[in-house]
DRENFI-797351 format. One line per 10 residues: number of its first residue (from 0); for each residue x, y, z of N, C-alpha, C. Coordinates in steps of 0.1 Angstrom, whole numbers. Layout:
NUM) X Y Z X Y Z X Y Z ~ ...
***
This chain:
0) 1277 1341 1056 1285 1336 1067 1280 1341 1080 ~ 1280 1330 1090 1277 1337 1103 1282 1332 1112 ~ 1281 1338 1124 1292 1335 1137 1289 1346 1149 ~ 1284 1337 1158 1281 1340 1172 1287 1342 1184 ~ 1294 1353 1188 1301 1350 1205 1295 1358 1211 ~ 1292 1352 1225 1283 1352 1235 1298 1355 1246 ~ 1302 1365 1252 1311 1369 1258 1326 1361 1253 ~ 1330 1345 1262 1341 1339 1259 1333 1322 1249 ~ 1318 1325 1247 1318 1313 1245 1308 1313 1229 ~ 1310 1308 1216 1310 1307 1207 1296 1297 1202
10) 1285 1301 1199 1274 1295 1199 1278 1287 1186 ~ 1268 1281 1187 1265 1268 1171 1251 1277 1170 ~ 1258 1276 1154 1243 1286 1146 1234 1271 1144 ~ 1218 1271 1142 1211 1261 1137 1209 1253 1150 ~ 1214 1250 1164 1216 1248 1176 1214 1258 1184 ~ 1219 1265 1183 1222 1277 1197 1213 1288 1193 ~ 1215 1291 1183 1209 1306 1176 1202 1304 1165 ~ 1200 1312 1156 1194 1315 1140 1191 1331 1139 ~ 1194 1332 1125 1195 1345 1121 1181 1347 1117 ~ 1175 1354 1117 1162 1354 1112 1161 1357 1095
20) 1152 1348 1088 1157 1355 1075 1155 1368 1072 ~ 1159 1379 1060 1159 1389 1055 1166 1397 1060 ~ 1171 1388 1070 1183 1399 1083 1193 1407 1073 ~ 1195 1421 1079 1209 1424 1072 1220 1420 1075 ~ 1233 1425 1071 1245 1426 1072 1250 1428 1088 ~ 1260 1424 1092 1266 1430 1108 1281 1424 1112 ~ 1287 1432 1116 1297 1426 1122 1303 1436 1134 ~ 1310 1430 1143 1315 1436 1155 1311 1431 1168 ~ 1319 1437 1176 1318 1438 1192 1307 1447 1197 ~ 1297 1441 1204 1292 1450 1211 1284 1448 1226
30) 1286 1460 1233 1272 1457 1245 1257 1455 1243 ~ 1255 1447 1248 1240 1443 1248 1229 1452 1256 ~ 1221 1457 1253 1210 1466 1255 1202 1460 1258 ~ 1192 1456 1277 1183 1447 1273 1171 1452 1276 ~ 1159 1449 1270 1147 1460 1271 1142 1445 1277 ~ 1135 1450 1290 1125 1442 1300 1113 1438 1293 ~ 1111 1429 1300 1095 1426 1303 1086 1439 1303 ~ 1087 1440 1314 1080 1450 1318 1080 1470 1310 ~ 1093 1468 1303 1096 1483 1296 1083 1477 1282 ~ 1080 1465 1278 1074 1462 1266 1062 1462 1273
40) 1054 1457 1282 1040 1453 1285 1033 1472 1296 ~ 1042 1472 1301 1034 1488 1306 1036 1501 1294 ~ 1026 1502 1297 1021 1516 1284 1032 1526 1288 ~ 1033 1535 1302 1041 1543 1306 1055 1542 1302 ~ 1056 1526 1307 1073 1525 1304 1075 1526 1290 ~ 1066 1518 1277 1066 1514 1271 1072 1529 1260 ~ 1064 1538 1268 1058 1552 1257 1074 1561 1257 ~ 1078 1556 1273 1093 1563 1276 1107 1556 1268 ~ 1098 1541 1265 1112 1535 1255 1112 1546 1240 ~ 1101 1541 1236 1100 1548 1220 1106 1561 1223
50) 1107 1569 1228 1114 1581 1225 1129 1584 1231 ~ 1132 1567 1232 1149 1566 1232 1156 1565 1219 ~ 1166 1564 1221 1181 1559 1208 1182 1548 1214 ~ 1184 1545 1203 1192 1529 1198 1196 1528 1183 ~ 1202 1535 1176 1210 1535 1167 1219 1532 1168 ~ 1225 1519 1158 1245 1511 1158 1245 1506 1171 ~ 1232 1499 1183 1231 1495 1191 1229 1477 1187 ~ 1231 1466 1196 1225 1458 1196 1215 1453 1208 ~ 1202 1452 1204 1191 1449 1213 1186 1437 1219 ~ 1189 1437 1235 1177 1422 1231 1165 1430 1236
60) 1152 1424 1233 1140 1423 1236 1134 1408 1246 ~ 1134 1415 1256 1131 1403 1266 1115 1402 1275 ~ 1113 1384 1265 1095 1386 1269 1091 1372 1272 ~ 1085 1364 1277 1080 1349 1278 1072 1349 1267 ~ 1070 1337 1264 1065 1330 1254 1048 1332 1251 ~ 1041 1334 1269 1025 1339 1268 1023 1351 1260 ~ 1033 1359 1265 1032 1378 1260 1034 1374 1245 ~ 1041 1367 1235 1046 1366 1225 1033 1373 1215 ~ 1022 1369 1209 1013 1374 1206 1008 1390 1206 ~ 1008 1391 1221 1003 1403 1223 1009 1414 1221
70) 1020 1412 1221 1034 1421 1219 1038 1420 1204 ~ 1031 1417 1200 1036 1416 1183 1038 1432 1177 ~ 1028 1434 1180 1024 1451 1175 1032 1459 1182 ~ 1037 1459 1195 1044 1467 1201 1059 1471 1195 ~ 1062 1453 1193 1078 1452 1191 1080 1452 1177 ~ 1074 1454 1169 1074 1460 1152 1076 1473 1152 ~ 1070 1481 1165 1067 1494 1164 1075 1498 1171 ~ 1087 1493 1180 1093 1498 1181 1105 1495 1173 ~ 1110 1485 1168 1121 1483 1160 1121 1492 1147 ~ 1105 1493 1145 1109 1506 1133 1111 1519 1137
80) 1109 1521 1150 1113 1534 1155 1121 1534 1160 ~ 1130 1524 1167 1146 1524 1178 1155 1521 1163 ~ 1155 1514 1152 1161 1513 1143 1176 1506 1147 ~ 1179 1500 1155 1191 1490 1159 1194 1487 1150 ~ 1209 1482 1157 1215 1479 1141 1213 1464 1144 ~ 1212 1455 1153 1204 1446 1156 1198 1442 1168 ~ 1187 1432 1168 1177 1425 1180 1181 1410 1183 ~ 1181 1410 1196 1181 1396 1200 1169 1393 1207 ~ 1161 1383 1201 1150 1378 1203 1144 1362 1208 ~ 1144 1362 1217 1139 1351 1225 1135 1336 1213
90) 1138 1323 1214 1133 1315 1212 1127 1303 1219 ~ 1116 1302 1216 1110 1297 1229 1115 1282 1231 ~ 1101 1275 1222 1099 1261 1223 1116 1252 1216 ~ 1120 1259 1200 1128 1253 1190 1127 1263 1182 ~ 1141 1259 1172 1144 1273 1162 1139 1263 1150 ~ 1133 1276 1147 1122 1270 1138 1124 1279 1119 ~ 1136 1272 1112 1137 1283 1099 1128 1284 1090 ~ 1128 1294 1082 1122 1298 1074 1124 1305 1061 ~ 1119 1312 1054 1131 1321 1044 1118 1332 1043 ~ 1128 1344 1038 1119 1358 1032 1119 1361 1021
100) 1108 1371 1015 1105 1379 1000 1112 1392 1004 ~ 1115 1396 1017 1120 1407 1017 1129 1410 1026 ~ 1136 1418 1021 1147 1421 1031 1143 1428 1042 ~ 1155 1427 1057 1152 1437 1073 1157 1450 1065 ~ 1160 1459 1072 1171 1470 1072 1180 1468 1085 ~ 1179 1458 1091 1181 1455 1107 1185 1438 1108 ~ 1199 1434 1113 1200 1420 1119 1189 1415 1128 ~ 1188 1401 1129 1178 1397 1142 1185 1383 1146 ~ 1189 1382 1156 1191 1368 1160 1182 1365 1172 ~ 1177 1350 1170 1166 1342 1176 1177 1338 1189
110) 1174 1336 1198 1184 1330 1207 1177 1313 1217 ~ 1181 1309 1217 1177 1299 1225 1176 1303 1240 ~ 1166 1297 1248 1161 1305 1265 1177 1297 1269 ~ 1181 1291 1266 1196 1279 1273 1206 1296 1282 ~ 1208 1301 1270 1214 1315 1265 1210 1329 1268 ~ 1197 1328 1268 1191 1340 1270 1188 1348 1281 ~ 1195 1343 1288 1199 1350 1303 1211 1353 1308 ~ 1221 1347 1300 1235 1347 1300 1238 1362 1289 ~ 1230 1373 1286 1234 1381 1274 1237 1394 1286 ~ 1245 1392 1298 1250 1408 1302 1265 1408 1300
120) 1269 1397 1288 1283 1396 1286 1282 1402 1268 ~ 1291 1408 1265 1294 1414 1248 1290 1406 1242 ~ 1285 1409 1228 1287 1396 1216 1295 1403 1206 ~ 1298 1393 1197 1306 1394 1192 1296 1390 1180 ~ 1297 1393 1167 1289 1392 1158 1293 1392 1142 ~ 1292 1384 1136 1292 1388 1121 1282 1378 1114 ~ 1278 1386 1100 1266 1383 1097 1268 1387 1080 ~ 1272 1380 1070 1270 1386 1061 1260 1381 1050 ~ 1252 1390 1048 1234 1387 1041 1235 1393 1028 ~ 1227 1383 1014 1230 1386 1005 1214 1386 1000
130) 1206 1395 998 1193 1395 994 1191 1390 980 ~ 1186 1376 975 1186 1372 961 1171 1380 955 ~ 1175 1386 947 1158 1391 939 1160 1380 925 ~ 1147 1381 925 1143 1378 909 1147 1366 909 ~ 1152 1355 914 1159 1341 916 1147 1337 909 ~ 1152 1326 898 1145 1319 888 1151 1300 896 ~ 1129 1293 892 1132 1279 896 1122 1277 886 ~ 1122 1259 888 1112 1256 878 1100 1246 885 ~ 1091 1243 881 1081 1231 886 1088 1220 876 ~ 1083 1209 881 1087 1202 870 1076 1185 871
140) 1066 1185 856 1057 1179 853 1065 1163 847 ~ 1051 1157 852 1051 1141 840 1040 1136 838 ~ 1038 1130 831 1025 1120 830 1027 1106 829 ~ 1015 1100 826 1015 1084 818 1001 1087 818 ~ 999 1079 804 987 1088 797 977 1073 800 ~ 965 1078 801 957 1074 807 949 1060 792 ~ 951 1049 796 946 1036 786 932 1039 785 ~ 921 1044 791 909 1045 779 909 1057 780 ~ 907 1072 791 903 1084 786 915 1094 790 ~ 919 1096 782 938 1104 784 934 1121 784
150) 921 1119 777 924 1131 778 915 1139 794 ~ 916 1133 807 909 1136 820 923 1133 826 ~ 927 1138 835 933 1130 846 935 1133 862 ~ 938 1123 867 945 1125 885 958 1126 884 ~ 958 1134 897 971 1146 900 977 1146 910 ~ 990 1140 909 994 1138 922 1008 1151 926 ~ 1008 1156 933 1017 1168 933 1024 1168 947 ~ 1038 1175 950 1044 1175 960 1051 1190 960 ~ 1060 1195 965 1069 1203 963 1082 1199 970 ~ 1087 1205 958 1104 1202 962 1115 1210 964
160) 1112 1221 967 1118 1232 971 1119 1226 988 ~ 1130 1238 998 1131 1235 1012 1136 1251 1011 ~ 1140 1250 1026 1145 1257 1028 1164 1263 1029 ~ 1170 1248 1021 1187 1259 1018 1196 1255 1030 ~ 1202 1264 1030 1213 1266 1041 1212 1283 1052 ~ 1212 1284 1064 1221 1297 1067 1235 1295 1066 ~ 1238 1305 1059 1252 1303 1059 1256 1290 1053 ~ 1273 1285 1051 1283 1278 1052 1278 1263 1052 ~ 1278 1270 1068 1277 1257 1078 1263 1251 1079 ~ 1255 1254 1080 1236 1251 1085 1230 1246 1070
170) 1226 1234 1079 1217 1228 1062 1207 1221 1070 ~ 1193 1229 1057 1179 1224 1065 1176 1214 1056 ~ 1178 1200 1064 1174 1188 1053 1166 1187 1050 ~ 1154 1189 1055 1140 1184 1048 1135 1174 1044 ~ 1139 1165 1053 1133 1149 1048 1120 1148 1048 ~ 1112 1150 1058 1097 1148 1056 1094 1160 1052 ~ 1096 1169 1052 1087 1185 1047 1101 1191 1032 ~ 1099 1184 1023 1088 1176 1018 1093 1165 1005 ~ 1111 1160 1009 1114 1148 1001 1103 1139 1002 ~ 1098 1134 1016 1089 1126 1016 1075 1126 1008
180) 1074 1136 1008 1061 1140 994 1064 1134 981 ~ 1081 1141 975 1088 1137 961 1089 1125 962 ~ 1093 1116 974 1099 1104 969 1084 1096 971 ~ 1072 1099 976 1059 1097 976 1056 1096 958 ~ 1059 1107 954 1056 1110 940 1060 1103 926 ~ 1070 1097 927 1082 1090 924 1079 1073 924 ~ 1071 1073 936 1070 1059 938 1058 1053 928 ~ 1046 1064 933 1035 1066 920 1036 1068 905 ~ 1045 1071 903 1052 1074 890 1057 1059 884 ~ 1066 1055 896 1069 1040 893 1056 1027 891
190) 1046 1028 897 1034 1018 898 1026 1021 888 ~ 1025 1038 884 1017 1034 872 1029 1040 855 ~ 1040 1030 855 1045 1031 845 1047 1017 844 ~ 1042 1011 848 1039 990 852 1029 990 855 ~ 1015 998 852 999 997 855 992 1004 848 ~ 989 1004 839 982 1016 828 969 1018 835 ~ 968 1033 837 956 1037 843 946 1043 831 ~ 936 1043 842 927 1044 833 921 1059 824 ~ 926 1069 837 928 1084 834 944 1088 831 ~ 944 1094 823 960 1102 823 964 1104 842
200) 977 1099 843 979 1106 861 990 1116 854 ~ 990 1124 863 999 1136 857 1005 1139 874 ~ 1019 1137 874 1029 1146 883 1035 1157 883 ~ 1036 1160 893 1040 1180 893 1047 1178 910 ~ 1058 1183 904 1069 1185 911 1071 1202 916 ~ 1063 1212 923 1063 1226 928 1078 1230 933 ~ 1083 1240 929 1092 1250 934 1084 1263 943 ~ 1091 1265 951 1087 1279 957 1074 1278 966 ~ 1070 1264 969 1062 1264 983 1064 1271 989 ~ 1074 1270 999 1082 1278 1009 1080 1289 1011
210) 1083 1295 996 1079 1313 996 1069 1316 998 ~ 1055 1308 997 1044 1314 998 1033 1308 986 ~ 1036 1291 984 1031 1285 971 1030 1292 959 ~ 1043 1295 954 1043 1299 944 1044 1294 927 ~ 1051 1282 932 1046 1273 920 1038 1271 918 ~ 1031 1263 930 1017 1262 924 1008 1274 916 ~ 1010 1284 923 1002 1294 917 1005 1295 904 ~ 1020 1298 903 1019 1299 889 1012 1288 876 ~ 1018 1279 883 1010 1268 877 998 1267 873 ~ 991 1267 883 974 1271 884 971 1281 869
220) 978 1292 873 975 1306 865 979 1304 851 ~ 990 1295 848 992 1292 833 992 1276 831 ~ 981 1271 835 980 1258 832 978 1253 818 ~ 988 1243 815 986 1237 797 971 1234 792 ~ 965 1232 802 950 1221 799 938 1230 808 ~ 928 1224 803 915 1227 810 918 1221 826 ~ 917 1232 836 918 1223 850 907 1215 851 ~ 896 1221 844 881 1212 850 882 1197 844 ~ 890 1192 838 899 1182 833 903 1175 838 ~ 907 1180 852 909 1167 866 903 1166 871
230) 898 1151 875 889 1141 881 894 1148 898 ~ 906 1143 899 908 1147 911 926 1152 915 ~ 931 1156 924 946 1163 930 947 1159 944 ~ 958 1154 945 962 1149 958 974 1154 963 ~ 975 1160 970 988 1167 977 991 1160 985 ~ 1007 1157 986 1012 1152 995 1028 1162 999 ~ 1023 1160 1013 1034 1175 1018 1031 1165 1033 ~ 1046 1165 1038 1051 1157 1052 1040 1146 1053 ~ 1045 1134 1045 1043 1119 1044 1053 1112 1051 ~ 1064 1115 1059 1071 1106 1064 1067 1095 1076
240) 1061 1100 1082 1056 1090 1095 1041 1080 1092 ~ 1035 1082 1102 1021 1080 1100 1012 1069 1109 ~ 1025 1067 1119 1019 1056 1133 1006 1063 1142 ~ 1001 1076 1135 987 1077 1140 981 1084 1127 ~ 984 1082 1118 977 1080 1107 977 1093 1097 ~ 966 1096 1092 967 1109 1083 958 1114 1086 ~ 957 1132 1077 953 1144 1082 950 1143 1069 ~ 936 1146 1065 932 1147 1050 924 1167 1053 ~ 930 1171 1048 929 1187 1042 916 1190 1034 ~ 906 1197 1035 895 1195 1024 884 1182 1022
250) 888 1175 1036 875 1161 1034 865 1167 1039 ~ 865 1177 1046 851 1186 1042 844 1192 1030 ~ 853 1196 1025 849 1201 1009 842 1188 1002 ~ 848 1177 1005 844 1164 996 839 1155 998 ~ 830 1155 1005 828 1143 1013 829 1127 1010 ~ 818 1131 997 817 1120 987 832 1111 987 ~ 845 1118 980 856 1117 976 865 1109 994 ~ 859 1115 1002 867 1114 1015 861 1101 1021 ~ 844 1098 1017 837 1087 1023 843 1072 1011 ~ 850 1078 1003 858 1067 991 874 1065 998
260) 878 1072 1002 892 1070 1011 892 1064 1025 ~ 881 1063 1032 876 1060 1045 873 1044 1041 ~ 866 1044 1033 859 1024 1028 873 1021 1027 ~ 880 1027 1012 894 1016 1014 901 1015 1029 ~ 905 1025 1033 912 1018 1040 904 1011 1056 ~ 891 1010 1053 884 1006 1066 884 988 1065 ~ 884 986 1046 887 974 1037 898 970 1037 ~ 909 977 1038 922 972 1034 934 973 1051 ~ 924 981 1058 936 982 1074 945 987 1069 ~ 949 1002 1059 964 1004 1056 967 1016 1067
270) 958 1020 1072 962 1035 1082 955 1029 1096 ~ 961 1035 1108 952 1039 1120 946 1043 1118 ~ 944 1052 1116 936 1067 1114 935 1076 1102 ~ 922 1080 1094 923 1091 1085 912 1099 1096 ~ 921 1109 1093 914 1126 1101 916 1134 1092 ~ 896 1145 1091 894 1145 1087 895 1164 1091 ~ 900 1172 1082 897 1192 1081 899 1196 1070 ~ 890 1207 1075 887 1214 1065 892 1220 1057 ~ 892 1232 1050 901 1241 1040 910 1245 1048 ~ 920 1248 1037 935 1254 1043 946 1259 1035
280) 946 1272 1031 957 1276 1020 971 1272 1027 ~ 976 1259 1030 984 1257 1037 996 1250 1026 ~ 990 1244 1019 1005 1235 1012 997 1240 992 ~ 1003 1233 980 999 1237 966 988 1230 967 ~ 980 1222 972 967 1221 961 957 1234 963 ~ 961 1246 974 950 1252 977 952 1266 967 ~ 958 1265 952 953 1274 941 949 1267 933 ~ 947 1252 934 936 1243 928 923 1250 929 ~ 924 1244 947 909 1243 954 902 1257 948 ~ 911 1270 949 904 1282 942 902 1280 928
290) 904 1272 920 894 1270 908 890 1258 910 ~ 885 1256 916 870 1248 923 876 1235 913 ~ 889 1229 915 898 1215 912 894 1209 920 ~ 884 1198 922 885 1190 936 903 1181 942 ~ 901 1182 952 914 1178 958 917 1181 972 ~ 925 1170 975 929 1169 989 940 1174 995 ~ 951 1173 1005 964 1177 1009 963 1167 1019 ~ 971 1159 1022 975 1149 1029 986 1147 1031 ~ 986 1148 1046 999 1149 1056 996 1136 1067 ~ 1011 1132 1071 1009 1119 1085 1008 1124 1093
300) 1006 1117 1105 1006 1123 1119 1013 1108 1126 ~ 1020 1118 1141 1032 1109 1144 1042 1111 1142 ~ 1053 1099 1153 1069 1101 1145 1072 1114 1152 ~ 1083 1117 1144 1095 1124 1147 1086 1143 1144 ~ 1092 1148 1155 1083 1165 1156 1097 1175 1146 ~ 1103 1167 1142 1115 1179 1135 1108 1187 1123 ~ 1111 1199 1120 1099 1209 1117 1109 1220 1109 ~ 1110 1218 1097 1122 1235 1094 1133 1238 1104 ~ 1141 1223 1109 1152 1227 1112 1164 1215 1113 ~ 1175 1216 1115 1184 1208 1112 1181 1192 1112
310) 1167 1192 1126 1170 1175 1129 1159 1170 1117 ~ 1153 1174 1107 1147 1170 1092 1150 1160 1089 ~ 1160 1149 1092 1169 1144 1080 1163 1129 1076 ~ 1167 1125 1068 1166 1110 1065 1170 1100 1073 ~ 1181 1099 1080 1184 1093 1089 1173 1088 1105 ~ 1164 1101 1105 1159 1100 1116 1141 1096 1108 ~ 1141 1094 1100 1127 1098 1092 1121 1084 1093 ~ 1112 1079 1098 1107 1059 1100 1101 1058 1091 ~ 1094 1065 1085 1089 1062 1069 1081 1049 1073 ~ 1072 1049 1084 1065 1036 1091 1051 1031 1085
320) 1051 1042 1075 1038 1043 1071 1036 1043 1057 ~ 1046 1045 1048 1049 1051 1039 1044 1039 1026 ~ 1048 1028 1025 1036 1020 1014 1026 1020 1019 ~ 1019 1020 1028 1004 1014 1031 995 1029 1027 ~ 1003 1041 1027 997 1054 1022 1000 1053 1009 ~ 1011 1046 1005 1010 1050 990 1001 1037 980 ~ 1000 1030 986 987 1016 983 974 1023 984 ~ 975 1032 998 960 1040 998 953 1049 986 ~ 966 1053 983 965 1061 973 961 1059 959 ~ 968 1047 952 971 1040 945 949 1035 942
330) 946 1025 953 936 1021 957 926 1036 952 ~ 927 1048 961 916 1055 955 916 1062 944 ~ 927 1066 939 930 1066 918 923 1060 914 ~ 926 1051 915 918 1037 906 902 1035 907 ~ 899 1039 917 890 1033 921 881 1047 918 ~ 883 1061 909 876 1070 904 872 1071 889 ~ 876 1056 886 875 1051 873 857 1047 874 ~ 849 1048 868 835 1041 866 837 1026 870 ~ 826 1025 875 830 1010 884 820 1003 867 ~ 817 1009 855 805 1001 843 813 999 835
340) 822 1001 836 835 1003 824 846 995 829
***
């Protein structure tokens, strides 16, 4: 549960604020403590903070957006040495959620700059944080087995994990990051259960992206089959847009495989644009790529900027792109079949 007052006036969590994950527990009235600019960026001042109290205090930490970086090291070092019972911390551009493996010992609330000048009035604060360990999810696989060689196959994978709720009230929809992947996955599922391929396709549905690709890993690590078994793996993670086309992950690693995605659609006009980079342990195919699984990760570009926070949703999602990527797809499966056969 959470809940914000900013002297007489009552923030919207997910809008106004955000707790940071792993945050602890808090509740109460208190004055606000506010550490400058300048007490974080001069050494002198800096050296006279650390050998203050701030215990059962609430802190803000006040810094522009350039300093954000540089100041990383500072403001770690001191919150484990001021030990507050919580930090109010600047949000720059948008509140941007996330989740943690590990718990604070310390509250943190993100504040919007709207707000963050208006803090020489009390807040008012409650915050109650429940640290889940050991939380059990599952992946979840399919096939359609491949009409001449079943026992090879292409891989199409997404994850379906998000990020939840803060609190109650706050829900991170996750329409493009990453239903748009599942209902990507889903649709392929559909086309070749009315099109017998020629390789086994196998789908995989990841839990625990979020946390740090953990599905996939696991997956990877206890896989049913020989990986060297797949022809090829296609990730698809934020497919919702695509009015300036796609971002192919690893078309360096492949060229071969990337200069076969480029002909179709140079043949078929289904994208603006395929753009092309390099490696990236960024979404699940990259505990493939570490056992040398060829495979891609493909994301759109374009459309709506909503990112890990409330405005995610399906409503706002144009999905403008969304058959002519999954025809693309479709097109280069098939088209890894022996052209003699």
């Amino acid at each position: 549960m959470y809940g914000l007052t900013l002297g007489k006036r009552y923030l919207l969590p997910g809008i106004d604020y955000q707790v940071t994950p792993g945050s602890g527990s808090i509740e109460g009235k208190y004055k606000i403590r506010r550490i400058s600019e300048r007490d974080l960026l001069q050494s002198k001042r800096y050296d006279r903070l650390m050998q203050q109290h701030f215990q059962g205090q609430v802190v803000q930490l006040c810094y522009r957006q350039q300093y954000a970086d540089s100041l990383r090291n500072r403001l770690s070092n001191f919150k484990q040495r001021a030990k507050a019972a919580a930090y109010i911390v600047p949000a720059f551009d948008k509140l941007t959620w996330h989740i943690s493996t590990k718990p604070l010992y310390y509250s943190e609330i993100q504040l919007k700059s709207t707000y963050f000048a208006q803090t020489n009035s009390d807040i008012q604060l409650k915050i109650d944080a429940e640290y889940l360990q050991n939380y059990e999810t599952r992946n979840v696989v399919g096939y359609i087995s491949g009409a001449v060689v079943p026992d090879s196959f292409v891989v199409f994978t997404a994850h379906y994990d998000h990020l939840g709720r803060m609190g109650s009230d706050v829900y991170i929809p996750g329409a493009n990051d990453n239903a748009s992947g599942i209902a990507m996955l889903l649709n392929l599922a559909k086309h070749y259960s009315q099109h017998k391929p020629y390789y086994t396709v196998l789908f995989i549905a990841f839990s625990g992206e979020e946390l740090g690709l953990l599905g996939s890993k696991h997956y990877v690590h206890n896989a049913p089959f020989d990986l060297k078994k797949i022809k090829f793996l296609v990730n698809t993670d934020i497919v919702g847009t695509g009015n300036e086309g796609i971002t192919v992950v690893n078309a360096t690693e492949f060229p071969h495989q990337f200069q076969h995605l480029q002909q179709i659609n140079q043949r078929q006009q289904y994208l603006p644009l395929i753009k092309q980079r390099g490696k990236a342990a960024n979404s699940d195919h990259h505990w493939f790529y570490e056992r040398q699984v060829p495979c891609f990760f493909i994301y759109t570009m374009g459309g709506i900027k909503a990112y890990h926070d409330i405005y995610d949703r399906a409503g706002t999602l144009p999905l403008s792109h969304f058959v002519p990527l999954c025809r693309l797809l479709i097109d280069f499966a098939d088209g890894l079949a022996p052209r003699d056969e």
